[in-house]
N, CA, C and O atoms as CSV, one atom per row, in Angstrom:
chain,resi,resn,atom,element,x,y,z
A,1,UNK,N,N,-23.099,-9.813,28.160
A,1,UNK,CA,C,-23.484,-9.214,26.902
A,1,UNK,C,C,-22.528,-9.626,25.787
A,1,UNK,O,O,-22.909,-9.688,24.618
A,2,UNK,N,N,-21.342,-9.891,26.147
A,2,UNK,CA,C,-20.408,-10.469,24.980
A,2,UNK,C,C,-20.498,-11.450,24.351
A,2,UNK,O,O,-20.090,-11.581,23.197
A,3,UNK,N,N,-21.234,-12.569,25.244
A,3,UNK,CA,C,-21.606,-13.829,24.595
A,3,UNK,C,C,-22.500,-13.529,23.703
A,3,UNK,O,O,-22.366,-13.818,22.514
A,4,UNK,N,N,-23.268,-13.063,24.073
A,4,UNK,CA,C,-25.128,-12.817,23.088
A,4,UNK,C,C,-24.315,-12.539,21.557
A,4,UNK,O,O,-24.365,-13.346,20.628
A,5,UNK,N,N,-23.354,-10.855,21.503
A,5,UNK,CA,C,-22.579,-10.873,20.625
A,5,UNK,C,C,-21.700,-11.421,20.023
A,5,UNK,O,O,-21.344,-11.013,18.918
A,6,UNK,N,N,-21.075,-12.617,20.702
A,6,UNK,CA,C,-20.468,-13.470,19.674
A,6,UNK,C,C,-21.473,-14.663,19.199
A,6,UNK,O,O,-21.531,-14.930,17.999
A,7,UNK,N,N,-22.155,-15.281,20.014
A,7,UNK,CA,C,-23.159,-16.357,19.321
A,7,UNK,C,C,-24.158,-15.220,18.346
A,7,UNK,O,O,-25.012,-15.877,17.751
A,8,UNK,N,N,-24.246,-14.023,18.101
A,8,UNK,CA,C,-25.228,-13.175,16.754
A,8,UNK,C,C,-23.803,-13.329,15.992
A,8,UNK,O,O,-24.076,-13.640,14.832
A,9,UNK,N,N,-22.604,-13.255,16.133
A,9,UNK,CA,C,-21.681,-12.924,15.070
A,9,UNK,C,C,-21.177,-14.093,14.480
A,9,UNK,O,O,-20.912,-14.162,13.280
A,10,UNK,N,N,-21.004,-15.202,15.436
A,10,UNK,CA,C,-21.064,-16.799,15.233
A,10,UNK,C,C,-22.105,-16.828,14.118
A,10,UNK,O,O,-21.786,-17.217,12.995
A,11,UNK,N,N,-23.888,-16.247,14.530
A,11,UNK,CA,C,-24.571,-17.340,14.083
A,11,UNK,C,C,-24.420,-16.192,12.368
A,11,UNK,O,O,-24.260,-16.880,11.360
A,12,UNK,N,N,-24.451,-15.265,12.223
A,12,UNK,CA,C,-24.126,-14.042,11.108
A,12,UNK,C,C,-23.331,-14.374,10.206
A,12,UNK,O,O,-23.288,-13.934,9.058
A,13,UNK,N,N,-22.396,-15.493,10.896
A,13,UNK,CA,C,-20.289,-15.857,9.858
A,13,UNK,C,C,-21.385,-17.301,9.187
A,13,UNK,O,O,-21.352,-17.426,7.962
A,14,UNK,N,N,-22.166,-18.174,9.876
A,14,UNK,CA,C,-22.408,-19.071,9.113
A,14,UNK,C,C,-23.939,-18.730,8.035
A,14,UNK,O,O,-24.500,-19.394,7.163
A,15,UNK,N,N,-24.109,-17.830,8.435
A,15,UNK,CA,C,-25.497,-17.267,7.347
A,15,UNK,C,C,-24.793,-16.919,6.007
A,15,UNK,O,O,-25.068,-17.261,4.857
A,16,UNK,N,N,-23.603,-15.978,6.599
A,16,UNK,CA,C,-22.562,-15.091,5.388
A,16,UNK,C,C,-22.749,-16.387,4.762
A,16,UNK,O,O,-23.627,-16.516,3.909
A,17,UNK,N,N,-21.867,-17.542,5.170
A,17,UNK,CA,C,-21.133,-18.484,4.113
A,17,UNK,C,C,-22.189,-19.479,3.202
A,17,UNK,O,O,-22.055,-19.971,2.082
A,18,UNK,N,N,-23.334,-19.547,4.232
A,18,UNK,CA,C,-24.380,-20.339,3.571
A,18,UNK,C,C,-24.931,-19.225,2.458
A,18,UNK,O,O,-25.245,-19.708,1.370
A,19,UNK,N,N,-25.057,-18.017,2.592
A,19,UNK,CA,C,-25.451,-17.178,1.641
A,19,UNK,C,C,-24.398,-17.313,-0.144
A,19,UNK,O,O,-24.590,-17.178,-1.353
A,20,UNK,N,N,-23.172,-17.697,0.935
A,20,UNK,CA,C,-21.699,-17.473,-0.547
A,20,UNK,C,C,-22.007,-18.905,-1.233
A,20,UNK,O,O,-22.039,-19.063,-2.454
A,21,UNK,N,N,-22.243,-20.000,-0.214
A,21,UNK,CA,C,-22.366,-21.631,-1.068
A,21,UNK,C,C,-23.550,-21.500,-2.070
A,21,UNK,O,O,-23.652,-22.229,-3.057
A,22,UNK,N,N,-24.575,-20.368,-1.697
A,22,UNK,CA,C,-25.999,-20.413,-2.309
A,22,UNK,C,C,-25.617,-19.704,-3.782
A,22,UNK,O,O,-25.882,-20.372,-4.782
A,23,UNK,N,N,-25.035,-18.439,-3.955
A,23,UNK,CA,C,-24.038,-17.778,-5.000
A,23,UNK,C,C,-23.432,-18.885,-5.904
A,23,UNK,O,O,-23.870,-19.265,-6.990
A,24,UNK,N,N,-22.807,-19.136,-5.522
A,24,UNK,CA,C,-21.891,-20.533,-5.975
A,24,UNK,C,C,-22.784,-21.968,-6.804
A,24,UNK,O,O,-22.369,-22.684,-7.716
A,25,UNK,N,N,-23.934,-22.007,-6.172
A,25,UNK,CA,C,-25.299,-23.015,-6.651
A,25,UNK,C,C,-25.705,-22.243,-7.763
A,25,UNK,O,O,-26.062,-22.843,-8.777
A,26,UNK,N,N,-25.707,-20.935,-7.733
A,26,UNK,CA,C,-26.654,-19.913,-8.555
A,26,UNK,C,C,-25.730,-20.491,-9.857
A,26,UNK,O,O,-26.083,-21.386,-10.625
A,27,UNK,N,N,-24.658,-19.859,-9.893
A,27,UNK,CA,C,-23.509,-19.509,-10.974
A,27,UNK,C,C,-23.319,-20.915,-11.726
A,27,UNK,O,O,-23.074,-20.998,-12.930
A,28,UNK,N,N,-23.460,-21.978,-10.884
A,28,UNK,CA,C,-22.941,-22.960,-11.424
A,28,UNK,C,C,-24.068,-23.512,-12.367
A,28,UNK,O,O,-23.915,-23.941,-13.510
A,29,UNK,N,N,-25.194,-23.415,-11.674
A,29,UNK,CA,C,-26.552,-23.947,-12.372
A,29,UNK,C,C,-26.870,-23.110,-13.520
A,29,UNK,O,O,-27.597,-23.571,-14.400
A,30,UNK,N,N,-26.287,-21.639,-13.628
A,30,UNK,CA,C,-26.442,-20.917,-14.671
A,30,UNK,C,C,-25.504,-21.392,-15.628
A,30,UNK,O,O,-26.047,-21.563,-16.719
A,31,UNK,N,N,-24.410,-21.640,-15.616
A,31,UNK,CA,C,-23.682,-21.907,-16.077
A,31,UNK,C,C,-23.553,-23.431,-16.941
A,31,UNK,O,O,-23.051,-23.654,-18.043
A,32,UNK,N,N,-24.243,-24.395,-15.926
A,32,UNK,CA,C,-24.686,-25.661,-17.175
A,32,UNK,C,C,-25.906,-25.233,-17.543
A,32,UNK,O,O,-25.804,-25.388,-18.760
A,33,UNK,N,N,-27.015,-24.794,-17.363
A,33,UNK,CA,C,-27.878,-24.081,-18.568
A,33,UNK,C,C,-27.602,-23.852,-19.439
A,33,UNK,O,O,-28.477,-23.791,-20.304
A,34,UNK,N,N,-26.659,-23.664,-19.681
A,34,UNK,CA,C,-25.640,-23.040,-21.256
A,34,UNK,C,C,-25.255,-24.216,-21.749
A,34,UNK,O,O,-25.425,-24.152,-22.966
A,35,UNK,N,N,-24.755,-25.423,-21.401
A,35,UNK,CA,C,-24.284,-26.739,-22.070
A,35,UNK,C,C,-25.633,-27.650,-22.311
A,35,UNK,O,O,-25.516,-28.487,-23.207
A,36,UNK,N,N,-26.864,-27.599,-21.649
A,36,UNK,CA,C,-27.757,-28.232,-21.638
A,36,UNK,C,C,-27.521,-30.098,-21.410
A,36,UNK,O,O,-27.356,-31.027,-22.200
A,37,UNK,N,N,-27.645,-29.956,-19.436
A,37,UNK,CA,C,-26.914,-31.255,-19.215
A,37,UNK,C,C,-28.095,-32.151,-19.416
A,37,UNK,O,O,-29.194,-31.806,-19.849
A,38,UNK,N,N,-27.666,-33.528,-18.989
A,38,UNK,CA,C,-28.370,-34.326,-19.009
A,38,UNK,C,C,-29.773,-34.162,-17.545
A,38,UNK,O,O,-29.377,-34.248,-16.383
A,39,UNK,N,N,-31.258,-33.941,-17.819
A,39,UNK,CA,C,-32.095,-33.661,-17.216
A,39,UNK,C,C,-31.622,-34.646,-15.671
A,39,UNK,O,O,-31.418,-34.110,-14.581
A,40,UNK,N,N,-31.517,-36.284,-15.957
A,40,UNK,CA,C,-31.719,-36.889,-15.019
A,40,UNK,C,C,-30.483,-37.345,-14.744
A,40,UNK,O,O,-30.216,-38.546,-14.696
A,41,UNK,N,N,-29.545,-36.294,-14.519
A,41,UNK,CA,C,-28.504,-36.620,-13.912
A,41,UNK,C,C,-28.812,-36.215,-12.495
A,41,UNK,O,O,-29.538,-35.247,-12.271
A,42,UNK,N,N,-28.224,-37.005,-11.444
A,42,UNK,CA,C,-29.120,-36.278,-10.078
A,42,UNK,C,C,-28.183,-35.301,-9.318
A,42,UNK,O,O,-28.411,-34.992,-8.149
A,43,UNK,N,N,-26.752,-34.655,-10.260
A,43,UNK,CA,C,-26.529,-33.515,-9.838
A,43,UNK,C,C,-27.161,-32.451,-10.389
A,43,UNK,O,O,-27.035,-31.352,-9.848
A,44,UNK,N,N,-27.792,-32.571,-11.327
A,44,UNK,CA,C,-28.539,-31.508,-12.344
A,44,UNK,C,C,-29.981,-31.614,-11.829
A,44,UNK,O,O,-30.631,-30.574,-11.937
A,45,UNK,N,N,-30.610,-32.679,-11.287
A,45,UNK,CA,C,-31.680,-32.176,-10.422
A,45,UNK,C,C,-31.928,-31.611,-9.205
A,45,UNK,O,O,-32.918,-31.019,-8.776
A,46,UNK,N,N,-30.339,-32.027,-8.464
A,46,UNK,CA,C,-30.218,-31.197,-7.118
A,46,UNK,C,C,-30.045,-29.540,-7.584
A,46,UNK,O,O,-30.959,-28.717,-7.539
A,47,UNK,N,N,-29.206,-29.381,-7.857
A,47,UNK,CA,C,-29.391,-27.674,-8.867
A,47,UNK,C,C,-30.837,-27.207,-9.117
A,47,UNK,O,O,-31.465,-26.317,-8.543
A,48,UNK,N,N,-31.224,-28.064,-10.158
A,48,UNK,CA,C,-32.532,-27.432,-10.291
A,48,UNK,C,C,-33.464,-27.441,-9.197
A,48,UNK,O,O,-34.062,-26.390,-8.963
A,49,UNK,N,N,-33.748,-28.730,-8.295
A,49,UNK,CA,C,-34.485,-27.806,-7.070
A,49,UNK,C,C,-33.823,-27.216,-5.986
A,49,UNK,O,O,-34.586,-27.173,-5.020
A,50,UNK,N,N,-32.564,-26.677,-5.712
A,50,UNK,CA,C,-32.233,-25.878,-4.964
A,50,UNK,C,C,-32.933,-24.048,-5.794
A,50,UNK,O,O,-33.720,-23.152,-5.489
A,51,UNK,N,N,-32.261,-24.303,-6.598
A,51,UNK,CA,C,-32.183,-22.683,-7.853
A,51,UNK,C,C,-33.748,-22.339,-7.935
A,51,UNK,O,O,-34.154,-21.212,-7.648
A,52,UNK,N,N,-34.532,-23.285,-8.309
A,52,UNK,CA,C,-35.747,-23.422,-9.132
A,52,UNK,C,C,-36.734,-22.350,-8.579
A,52,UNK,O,O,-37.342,-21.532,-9.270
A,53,UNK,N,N,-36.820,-22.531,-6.739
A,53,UNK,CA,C,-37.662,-21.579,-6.191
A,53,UNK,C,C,-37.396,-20.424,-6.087
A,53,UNK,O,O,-38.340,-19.635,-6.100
A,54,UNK,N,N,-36.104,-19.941,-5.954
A,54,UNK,CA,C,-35.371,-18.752,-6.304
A,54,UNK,C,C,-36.142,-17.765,-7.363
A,54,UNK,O,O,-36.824,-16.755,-7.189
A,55,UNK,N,N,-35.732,-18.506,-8.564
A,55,UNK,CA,C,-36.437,-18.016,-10.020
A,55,UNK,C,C,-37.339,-17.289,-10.236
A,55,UNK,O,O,-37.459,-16.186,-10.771
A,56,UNK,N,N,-38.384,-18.432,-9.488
A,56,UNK,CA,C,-39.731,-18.068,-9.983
A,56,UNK,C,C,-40.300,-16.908,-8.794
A,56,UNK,O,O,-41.297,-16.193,-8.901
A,57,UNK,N,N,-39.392,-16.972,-7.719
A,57,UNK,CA,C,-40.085,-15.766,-7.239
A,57,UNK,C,C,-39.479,-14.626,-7.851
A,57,UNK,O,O,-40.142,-13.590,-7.903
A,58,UNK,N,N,-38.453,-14.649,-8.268
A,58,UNK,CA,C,-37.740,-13.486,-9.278
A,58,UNK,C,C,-38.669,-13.279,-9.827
A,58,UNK,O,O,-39.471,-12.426,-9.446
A,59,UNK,N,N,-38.885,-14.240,-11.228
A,59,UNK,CA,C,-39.625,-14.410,-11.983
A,59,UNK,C,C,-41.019,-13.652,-12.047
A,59,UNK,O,O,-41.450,-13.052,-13.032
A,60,UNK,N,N,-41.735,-13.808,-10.638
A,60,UNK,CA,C,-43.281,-13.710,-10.666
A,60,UNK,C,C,-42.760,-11.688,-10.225
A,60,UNK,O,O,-43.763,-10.973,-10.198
A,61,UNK,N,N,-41.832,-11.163,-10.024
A,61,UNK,CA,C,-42.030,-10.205,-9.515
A,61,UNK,C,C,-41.604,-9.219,-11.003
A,61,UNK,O,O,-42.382,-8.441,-11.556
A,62,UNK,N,N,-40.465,-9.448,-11.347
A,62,UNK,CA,C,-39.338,-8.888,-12.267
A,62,UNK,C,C,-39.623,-9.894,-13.955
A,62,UNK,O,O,-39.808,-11.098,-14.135
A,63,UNK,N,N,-39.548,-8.812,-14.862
A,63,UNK,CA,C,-39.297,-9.800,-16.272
A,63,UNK,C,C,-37.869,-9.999,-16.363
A,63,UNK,O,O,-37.103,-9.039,-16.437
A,64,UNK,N,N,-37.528,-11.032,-16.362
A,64,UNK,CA,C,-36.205,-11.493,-16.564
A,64,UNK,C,C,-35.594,-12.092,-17.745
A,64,UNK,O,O,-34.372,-12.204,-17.841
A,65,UNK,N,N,-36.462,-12.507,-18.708
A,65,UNK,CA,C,-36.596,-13.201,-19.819
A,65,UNK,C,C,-36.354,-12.135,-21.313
A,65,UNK,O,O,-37.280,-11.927,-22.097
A,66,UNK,N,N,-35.095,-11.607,-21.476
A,66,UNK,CA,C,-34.708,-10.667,-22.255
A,66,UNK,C,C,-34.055,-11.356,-23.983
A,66,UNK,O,O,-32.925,-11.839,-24.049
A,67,UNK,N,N,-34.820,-11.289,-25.008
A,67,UNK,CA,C,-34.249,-12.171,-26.093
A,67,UNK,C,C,-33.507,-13.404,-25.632
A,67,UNK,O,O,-32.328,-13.430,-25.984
A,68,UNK,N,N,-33.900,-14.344,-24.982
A,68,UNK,CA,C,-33.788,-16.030,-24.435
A,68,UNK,C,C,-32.773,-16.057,-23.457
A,68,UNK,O,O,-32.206,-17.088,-23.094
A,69,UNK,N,N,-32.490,-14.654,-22.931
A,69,UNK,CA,C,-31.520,-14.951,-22.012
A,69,UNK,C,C,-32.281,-14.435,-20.233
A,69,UNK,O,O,-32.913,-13.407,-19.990
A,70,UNK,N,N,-32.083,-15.054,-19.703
A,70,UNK,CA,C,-32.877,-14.997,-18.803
A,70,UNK,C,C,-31.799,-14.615,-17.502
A,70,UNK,O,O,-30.809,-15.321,-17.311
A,71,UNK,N,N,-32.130,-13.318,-16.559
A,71,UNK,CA,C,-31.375,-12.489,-16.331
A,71,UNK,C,C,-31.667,-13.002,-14.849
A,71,UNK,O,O,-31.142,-12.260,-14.018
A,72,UNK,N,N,-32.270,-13.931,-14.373
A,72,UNK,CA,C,-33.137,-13.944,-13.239
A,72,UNK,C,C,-31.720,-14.482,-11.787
A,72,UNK,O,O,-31.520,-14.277,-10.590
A,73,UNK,N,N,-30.969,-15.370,-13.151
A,73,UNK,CA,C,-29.714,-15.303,-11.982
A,73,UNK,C,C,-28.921,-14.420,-11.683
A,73,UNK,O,O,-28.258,-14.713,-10.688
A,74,UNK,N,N,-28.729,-13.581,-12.061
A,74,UNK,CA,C,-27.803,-12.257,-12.087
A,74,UNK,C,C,-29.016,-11.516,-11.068
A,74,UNK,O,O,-28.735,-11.335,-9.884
A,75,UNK,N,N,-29.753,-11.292,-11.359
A,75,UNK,CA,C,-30.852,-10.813,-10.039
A,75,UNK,C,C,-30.500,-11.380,-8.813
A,75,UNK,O,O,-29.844,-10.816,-7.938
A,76,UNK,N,N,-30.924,-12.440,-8.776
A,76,UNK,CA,C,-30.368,-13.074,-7.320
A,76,UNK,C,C,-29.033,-12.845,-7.042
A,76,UNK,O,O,-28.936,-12.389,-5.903
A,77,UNK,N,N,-27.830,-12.978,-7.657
A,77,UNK,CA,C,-26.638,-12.832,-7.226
A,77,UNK,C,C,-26.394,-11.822,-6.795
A,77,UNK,O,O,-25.742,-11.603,-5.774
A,78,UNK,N,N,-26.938,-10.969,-7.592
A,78,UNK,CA,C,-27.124,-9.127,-6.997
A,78,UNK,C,C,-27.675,-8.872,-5.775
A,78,UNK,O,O,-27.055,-8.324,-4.863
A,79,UNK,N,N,-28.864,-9.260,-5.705
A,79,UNK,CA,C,-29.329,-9.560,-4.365
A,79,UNK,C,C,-28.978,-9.930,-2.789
A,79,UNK,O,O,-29.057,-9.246,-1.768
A,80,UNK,N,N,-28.653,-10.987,-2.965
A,80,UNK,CA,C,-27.518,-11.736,-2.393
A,80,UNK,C,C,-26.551,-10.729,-2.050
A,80,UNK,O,O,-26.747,-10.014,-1.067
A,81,UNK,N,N,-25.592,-10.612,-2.720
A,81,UNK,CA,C,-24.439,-9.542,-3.002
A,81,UNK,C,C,-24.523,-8.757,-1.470
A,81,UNK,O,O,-23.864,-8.755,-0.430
A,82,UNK,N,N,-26.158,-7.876,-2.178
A,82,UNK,CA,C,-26.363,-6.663,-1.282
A,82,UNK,C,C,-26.597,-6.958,0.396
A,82,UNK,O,O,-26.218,-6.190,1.280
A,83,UNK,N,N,-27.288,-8.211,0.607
A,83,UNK,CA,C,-27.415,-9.111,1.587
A,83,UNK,C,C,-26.320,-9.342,2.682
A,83,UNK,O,O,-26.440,-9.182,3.897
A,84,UNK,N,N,-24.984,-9.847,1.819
A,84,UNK,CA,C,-23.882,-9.804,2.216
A,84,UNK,C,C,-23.288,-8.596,2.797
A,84,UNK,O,O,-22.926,-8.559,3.973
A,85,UNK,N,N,-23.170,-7.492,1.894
A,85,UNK,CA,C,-22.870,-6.619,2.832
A,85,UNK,C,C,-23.409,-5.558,3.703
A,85,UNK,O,O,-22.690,-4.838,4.395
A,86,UNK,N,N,-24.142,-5.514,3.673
A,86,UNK,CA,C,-25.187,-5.093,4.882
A,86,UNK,C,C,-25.081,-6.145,5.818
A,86,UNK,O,O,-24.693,-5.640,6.872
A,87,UNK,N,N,-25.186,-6.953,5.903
A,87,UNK,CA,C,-24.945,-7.951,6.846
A,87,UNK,C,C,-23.540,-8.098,7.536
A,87,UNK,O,O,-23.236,-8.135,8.729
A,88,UNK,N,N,-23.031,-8.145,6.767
A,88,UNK,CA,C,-21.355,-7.656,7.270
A,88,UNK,C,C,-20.979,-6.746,8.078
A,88,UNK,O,O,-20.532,-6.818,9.223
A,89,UNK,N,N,-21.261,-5.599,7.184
A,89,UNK,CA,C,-21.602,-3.982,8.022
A,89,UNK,C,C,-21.841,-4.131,9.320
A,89,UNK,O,O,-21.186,-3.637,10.238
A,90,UNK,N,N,-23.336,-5.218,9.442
A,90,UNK,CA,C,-24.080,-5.252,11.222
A,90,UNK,C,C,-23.248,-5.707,11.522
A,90,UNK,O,O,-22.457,-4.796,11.765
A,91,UNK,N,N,-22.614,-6.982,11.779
A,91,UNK,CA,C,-21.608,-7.932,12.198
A,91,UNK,C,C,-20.495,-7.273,12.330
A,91,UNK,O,O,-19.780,-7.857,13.144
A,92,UNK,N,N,-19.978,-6.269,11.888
A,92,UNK,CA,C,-18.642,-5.514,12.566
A,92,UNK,C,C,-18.939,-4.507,13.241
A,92,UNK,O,O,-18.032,-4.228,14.026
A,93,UNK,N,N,-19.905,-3.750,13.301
A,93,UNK,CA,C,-20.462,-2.784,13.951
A,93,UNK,C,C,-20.790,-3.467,15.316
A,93,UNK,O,O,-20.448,-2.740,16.249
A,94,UNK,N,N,-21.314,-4.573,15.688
A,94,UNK,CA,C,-21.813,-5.248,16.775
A,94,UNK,C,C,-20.363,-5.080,17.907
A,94,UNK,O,O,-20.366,-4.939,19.130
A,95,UNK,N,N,-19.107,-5.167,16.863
A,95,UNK,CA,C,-18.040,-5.127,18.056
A,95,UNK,C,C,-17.556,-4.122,18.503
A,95,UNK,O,O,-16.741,-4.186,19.424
């Protein structure tokens, strides 16, 4: 039974971190939104289709679009956030 629990807590530590690199995509892509990079730079298109599907499911659920500022990343990060620790929570509780 200990194994089962460390390969769920194994596989839980690399969800956490893929969840924190995804945070990190969010912030950053929000963040050149504000400089308005060059469209076909192909780090600015990897951003945009990582982020992009994110959005719009925000988007289609929540108005996010508040006097041109668009709140939809701060949604997700929040999200996320909550993700994290609840998830955490299980993952120490498991031991």
């Amino acid at each position: 039974m200990s194994l089962i629990i460390d390969i769920v807590q194994g596989l839980g530590g690399i969800f956490l971190g893929l969840i924190n690199i995804y945070i990190w995509v969010i912030i950053i892509a929000a963040l050149l939104s504000f400089v308005n990079p060059d469209p076909y730079n192909p780090i600015v298109q990897f951003l945009y289709r990582i982020t992009q599907p994110a959005y719009r499911l925000v988007r289609k659920y929540i108005k996010t679009d508040f006097g041109g500022l668009d709140l939809a990343p701060l949604v997700i990060i929040i999200a996320l956030q909550v993700i994290v620790v609840l998830l955490s929570s299980v993952l120490r509780s498991l031991h």
